[in-house]
C-alpha positions in Angstrom: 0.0 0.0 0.0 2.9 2.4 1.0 4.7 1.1 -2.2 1.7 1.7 -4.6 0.2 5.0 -3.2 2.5 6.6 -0.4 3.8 9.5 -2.9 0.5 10.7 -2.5 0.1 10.7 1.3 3.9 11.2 2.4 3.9 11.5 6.1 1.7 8.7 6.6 4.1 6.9 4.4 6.9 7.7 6.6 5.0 7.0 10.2 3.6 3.6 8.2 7.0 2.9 7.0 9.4 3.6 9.9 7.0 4.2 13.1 4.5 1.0 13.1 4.6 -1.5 15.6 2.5 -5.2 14.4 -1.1 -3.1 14.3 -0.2 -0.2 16.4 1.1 3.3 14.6 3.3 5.6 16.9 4.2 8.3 15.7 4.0 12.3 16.8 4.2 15.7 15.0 5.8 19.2 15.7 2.8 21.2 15.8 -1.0 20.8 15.8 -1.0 21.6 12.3 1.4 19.0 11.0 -0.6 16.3 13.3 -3.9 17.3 11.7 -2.0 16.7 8.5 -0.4 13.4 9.1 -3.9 12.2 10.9 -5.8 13.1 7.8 -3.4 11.5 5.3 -3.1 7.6 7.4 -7.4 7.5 7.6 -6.7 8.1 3.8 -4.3 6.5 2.8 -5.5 3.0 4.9 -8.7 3.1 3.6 -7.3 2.7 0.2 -6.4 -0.8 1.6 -9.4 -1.3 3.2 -8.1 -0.3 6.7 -9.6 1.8 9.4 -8.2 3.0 12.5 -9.2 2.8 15.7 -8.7 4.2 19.4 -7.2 6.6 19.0 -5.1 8.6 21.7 -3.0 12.0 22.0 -2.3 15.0 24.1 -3.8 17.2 21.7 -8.0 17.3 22.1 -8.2 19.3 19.5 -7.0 16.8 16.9 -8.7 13.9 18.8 -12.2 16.3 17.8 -11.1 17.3 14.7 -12.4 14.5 12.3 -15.5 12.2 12.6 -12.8 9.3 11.3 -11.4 9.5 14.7 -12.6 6.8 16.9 -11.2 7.8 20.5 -9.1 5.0 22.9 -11.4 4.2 25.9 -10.3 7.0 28.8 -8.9 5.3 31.1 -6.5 7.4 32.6 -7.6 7.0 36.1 -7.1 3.2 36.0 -4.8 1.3 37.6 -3.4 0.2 34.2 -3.9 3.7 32.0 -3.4 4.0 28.6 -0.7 2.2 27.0 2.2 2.4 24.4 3.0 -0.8 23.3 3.2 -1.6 27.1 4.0 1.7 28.5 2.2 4.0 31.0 1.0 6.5 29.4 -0.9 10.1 30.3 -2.2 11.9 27.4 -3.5 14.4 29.8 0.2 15.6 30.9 1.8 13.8 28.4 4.4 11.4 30.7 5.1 8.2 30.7 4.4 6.6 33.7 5.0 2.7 35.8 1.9 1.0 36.6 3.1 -1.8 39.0 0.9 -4.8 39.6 -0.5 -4.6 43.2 -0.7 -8.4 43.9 1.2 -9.8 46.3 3.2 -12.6 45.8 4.8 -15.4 48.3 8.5 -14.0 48.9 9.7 -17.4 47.3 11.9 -18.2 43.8 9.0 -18.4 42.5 7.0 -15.3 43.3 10.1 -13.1 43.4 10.6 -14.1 39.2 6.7 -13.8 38.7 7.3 -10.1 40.0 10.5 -9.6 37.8 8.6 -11.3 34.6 5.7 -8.6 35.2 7.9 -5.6 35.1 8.1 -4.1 31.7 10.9 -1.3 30.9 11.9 -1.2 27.5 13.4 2.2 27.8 15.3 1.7 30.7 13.3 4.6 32.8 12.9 2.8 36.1 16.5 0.9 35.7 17.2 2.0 38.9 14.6 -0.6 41.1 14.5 -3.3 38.1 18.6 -3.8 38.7 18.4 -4.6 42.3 15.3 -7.2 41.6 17.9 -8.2 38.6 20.3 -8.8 41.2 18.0 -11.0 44.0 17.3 -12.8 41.0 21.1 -13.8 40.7 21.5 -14.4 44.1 18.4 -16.4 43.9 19.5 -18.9 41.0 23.1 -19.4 42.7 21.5 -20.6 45.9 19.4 -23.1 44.1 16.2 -23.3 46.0 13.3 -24.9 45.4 10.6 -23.4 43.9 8.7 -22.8 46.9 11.5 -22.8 49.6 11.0 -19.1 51.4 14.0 -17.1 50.9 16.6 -17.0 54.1 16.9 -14.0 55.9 19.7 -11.9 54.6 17.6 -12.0 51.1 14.4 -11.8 52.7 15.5 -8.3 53.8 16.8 -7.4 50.7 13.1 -8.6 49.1 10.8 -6.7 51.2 13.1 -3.6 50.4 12.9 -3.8 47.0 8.7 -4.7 47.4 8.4 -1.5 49.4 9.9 0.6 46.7 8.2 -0.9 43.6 4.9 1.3 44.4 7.2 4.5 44.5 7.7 3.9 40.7 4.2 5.1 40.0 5.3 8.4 41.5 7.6 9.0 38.5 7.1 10.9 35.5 8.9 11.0 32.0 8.3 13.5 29.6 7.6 12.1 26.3 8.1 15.1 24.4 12.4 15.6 24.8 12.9 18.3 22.0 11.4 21.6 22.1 10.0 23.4 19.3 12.8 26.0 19.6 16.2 25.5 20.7 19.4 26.7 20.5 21.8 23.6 20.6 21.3 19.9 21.5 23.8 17.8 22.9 23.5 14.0 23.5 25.6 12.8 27.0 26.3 9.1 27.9 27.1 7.7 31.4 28.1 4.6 31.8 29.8 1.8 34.7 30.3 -1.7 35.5 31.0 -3.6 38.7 31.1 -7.3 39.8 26.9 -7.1 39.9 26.4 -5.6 36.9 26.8 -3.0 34.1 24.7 0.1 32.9 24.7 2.7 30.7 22.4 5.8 30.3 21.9 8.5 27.4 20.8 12.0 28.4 19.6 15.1 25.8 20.7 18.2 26.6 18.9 20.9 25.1 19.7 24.7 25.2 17.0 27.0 24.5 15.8 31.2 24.9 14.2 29.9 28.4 17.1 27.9 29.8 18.6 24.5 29.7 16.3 21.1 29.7 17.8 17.9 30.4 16.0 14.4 29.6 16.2 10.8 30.1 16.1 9.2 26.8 17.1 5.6 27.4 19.0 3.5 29.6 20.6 -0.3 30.2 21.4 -2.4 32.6 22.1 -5.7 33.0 
């Protein structure tokens, strides 16, 4: 479809092309104007192909009630789970990216303590922080060798109910999505990065000058 008629609709060639994700097209603009005109050309160009999209979500309302072709996402911002980006809190209210952590408890065993680690989902690296030290009783865990559902000794259980304590904190954080302004003056990408006998990270930050001041981001990070 792109091949055949995306000289005709070119930005929703490009966000087709380069910014789609199985059935799921991320993609963003620089000002209400451009996002009017990238929403309009994927309804068009898709129904060519017989497509039409559906649940729709951004931080601009005035896009989301610009065109009958827009069929809104379900708002549910003030859920526990919120709407998602391919698996990512998200606020299109305030525009952040956000941690929803799973409430349920689980038994402070092998494993429960993996179930918790296999429900935490940080593609970007934003909450590397907390997910390294569950990373790490996971080690520890392994080299012990218990049984499934042998409770942990004491100096892990400690270490355990720590790191349980702090996953609700999580929800308290906020990254902006949005990391380049409009205007700015210069940009400058900075990388951190260390190692130790537990592990290894790395972390990119944007730096960007502008008439208001300097803004500095989280973009990504890794750890392992």
């Amino acid at each position: 479809l792109v091949l055949d008629e995306g000289h005709r609709y070119p930005l929703a060639a490009q966000a087709l092309r380069s910014e789609t994700y199985i059935d799921d097209v991320i993609t963003g603009a620089s000002s209400e104007e451009e996002a009017q005109a990238l929403c309009s050309q994927l309804v068009a160009l898709l129904k060519l192909g017989g497509f039409e999209l559906g649940k729709w979500a951004s931080s601009s309302s005035s896009l989301l009630s610009s065109s009958s072709d827009i069929v809104h996402m379900p708002d549910d911002t003030s859920s526990s789970d919120g709407t998602k980006v391919l698996g990512i809190g998200w606020d299109p209210n305030t525009d952040m990216f956000c941690c929803r952590i799973d409430p349920a408890s689980v038994p402070p065993t092998k494993r429960g303590v993996l179930s918790k680690f296999a429900r935490m989902y940080d593609p970007n690296g934003y909450f590397a922080p907390v997910i390294f030290s569950l990373k790490a009783l996971v080690q520890q865990v392994w080299l012990l060798k218990l049984d499934w559902d042998t409770p942990l000794p004491d100096h892990l259980m400690s270490v355990w109910e720590s790191i349980e304590r702090e996953l609700p904190l999580l929800e308290l954080i906020q990254i902006p999505r949005c990391l380049l302004p409009t205007t700015h003056t210069d940009i400058q990408l900075i990388g951190f990065s260390d190692a130790s006998e537990v592990g290894m990270a790395a972390v990119l930050y944007l730096r960007v000058e502008t008439d208001y001041g300097v803004q500095v981001n989280l973009v990504k990070s890794r750890q392992r």
